[in-house]
C-alpha positions as CSV (number, residue, x, y, z in Angstrom):
1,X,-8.0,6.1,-10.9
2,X,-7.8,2.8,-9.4
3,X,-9.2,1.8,-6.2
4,X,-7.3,-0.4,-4.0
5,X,-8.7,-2.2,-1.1
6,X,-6.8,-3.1,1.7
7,X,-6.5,-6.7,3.8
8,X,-3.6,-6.0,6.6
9,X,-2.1,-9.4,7.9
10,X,-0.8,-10.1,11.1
11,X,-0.5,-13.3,12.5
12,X,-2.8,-14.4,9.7
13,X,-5.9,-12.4,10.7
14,X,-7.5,-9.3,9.0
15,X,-6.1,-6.2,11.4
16,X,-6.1,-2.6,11.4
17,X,-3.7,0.3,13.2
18,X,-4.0,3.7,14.2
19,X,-1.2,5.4,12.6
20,X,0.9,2.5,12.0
21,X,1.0,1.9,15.9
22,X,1.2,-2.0,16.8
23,X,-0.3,-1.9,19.8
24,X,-3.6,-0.4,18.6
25,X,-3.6,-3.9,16.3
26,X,-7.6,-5.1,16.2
27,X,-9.1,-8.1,13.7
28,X,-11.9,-6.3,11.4
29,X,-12.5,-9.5,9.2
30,X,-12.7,-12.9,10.2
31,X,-11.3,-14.3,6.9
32,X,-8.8,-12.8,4.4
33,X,-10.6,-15.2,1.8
34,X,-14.0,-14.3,2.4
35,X,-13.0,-10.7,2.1
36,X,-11.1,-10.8,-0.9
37,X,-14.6,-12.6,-2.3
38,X,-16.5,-9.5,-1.0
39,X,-13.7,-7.2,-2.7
40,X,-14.3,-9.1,-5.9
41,X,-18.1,-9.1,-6.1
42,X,-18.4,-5.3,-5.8
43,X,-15.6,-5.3,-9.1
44,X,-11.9,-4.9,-7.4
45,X,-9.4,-5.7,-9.7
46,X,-6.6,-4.9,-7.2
47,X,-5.6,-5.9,-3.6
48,X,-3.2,-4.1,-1.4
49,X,-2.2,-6.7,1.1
50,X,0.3,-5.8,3.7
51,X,2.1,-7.9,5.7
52,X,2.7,-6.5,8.8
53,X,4.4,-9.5,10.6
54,X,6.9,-9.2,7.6
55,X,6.9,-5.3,8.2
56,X,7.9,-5.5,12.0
57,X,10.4,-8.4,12.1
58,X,11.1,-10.3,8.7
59,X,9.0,-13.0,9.4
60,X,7.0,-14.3,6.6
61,X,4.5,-16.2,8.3
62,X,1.7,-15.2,6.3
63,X,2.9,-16.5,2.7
64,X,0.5,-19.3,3.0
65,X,-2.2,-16.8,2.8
66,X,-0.8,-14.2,0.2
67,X,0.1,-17.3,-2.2
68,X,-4.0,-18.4,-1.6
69,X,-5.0,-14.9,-2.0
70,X,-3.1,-14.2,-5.6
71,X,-4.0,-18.6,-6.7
72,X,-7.9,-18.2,-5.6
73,X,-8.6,-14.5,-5.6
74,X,-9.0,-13.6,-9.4
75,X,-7.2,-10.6,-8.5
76,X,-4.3,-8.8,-9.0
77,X,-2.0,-8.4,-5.4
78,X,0.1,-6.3,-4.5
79,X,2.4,-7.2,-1.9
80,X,4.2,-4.9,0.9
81,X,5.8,-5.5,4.4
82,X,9.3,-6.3,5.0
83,X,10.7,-7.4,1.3
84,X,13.8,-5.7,2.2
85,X,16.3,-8.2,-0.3
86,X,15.8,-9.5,-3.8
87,X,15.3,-12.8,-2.2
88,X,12.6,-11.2,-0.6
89,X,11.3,-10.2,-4.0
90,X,12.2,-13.6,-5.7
91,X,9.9,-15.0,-2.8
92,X,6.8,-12.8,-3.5
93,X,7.0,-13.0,-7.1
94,X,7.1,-17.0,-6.6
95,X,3.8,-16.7,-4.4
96,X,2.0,-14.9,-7.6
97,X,2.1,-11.7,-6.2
98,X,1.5,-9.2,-9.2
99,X,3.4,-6.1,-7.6
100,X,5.9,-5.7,-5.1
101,X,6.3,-3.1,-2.7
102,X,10.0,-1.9,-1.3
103,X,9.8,0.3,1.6
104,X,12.2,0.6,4.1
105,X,14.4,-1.7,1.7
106,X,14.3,1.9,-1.0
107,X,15.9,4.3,2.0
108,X,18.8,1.7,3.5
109,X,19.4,0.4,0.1
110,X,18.1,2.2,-2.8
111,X,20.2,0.2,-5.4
112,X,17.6,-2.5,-4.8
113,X,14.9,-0.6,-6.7
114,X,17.0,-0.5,-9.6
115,X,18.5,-4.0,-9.6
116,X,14.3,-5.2,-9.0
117,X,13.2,-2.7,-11.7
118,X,16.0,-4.4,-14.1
119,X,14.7,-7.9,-13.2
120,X,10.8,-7.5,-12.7
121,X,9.9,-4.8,-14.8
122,X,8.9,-1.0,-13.3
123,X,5.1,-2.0,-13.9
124,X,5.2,-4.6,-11.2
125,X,8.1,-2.3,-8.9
126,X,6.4,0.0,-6.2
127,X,7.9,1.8,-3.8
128,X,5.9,2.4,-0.7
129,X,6.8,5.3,1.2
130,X,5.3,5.9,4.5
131,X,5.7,9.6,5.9
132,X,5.5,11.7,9.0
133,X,5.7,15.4,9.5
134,X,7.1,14.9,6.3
135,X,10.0,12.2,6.4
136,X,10.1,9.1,5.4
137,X,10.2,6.5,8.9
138,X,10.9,2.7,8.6
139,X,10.8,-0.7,10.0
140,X,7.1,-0.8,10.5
141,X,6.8,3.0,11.0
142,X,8.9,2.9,14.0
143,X,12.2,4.6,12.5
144,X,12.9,8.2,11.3
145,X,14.9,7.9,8.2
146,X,15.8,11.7,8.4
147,X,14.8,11.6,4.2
148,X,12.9,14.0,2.8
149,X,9.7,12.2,1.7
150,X,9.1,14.4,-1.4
151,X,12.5,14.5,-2.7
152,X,13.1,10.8,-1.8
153,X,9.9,10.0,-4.2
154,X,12.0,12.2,-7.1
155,X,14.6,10.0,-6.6
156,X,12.6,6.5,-6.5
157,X,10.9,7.7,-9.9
158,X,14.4,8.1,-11.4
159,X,15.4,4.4,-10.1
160,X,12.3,3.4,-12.2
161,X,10.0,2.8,-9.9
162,X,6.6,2.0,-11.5
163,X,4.5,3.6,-8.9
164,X,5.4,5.6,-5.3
165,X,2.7,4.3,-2.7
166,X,2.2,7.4,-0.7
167,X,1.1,7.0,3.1
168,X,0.7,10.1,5.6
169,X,1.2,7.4,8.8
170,X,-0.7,10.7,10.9
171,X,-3.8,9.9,9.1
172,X,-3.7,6.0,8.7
173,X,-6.7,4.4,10.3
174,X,-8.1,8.0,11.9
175,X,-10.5,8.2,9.0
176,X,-9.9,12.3,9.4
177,X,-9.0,12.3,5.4
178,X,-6.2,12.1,3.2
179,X,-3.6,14.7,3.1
180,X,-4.7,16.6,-0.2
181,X,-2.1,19.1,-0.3
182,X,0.4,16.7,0.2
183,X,-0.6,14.6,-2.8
184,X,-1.4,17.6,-5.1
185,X,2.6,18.4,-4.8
186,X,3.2,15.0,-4.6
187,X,1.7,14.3,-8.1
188,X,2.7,17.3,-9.2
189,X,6.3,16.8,-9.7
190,X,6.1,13.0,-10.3
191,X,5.6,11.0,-13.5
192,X,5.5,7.9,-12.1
193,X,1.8,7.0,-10.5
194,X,1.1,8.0,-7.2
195,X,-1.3,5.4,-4.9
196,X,-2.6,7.9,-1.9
197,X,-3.0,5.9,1.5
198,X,-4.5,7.0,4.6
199,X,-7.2,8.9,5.8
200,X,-9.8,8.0,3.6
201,X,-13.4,8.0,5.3
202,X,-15.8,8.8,2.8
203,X,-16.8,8.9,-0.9
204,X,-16.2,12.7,-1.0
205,X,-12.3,12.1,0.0
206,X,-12.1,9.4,-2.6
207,X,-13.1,12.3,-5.2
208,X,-10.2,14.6,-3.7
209,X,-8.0,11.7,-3.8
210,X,-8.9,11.3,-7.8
211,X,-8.8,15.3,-8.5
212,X,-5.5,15.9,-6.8
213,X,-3.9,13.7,-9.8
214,X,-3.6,10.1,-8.1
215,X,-3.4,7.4,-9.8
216,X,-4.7,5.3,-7.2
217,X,-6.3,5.2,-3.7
218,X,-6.1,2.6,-1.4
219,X,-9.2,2.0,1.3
220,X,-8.6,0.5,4.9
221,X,-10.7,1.5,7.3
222,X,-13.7,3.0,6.1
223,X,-14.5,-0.2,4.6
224,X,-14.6,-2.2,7.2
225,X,-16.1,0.7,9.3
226,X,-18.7,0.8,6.9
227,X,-18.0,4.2,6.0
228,X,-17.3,3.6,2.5
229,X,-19.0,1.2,-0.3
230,X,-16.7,-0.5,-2.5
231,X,-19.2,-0.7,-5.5
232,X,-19.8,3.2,-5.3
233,X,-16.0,4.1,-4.6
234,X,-15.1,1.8,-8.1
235,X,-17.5,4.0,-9.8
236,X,-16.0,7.3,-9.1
237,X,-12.3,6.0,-9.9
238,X,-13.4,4.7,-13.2
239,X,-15.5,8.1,-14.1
């Protein structure tokens, strides 16, 4: 299972949420760089990096940073937050990001996935679907799609989507722990890998994360709470 940490950008700093709420935005790093080093040293392969000014309102005033982060990080990025067009996608892909996330993009406009999937390959195609109560909201969390979370993840997988990046938006940032059952059905009736996101507070939920079936967890807060060490978490996802 691969373990994903997370750098959140808004207005070019390192931020965290409570459950996807912008008005609980706080800085927890003082430098994307500097923690994509840190995230390196203890043997990251991966970063999820969101953008949430791109998320909110379409902006993409962070692409400076992303296109330093994927040049100087010796990492692989993964890109969400606002890529609601191909040009979107063209952009990101142009900045060196290795995967691209479609979120909000995948309800409105599903054909996208496909046409990207076509173009970039299902390897480097996620879709990033962020649920609550069990439907799938958008725009930054704020919006209830009305969808069906589970069977809109069926019908990503059949688009080709490489990977469904699962989010319970209840759990994001509360470090109460990730919705288990959730995932278990969730990987259950998918092919396709599942990333499991929000929640995550310990070593112990990184474990569930793994024996639920995930192919992937990604780690926010209890990082940067100090909840969680990086080195330690790599070692269970590789066991």
């Amino acid at each position: 299972m691969k373990i994903l940490p997370a750098i959140d950008l808004k207005d070019g700093r390192c931020v965290r949420l409570f459950k996807g709420d912008f008005n609980t935005v706080h800085s927890v790093a003082d430098s994307p760089f500097e923690t994509a080093a840190a995230f390196r040293a203890a043997g990251a392969e991966i970063i999820h990096v969101v953008d949430l000014d791109g998320a909110k309102s379409g902006e993409r005033i962070n692409s400076p940073i992303v296109e330093r982060l994927c040049r100087e990080s010796g990492m692989k990025i993964e890109l969400g937050g606002g890529l609601r067009t191909m040009a979107d996608l063209e952009a990101a892909d142009a900045l060196g990001v290795w995967r691209m996330i479609i979120g909000s993009a995948a309800v409105t406009n599903p054909e996208l996935v496909s046409e990207a999937v076509k173009k970039f390959g299902s390897e480097r195609i996620a879709v990033g679907i962020d649920a609550l109560d069990g439907r799938v909201r958008t725009h930054g969390w704020c919006e209830d799609s009305g969808a069906d979370a589970f069977d809109f993840a069926r019908e990503m997988e059949k688009r080709g989507a490489g990977a469904i990046i699962f989010t319970d938006i209840s759990r994001d940032g509360t470090l109460s722990g990730p919705p288990i059952e959730a995932l278990e059905k969730l990987c259950a009736s998918l092919a396709c890998g599942v990333v499991a996101s929000g929640g995550i507070s310990c070593i112990e939920d990184v474990a569930a994360v793994k024996r639920a079936g995930a192919a992937g967890v990604i780690i926010g807060k209890a990082y940067y709470a100090g909840k969680i060490d990086l080195a330690n978490a790599l070692k269970i996802g590789e066991q």
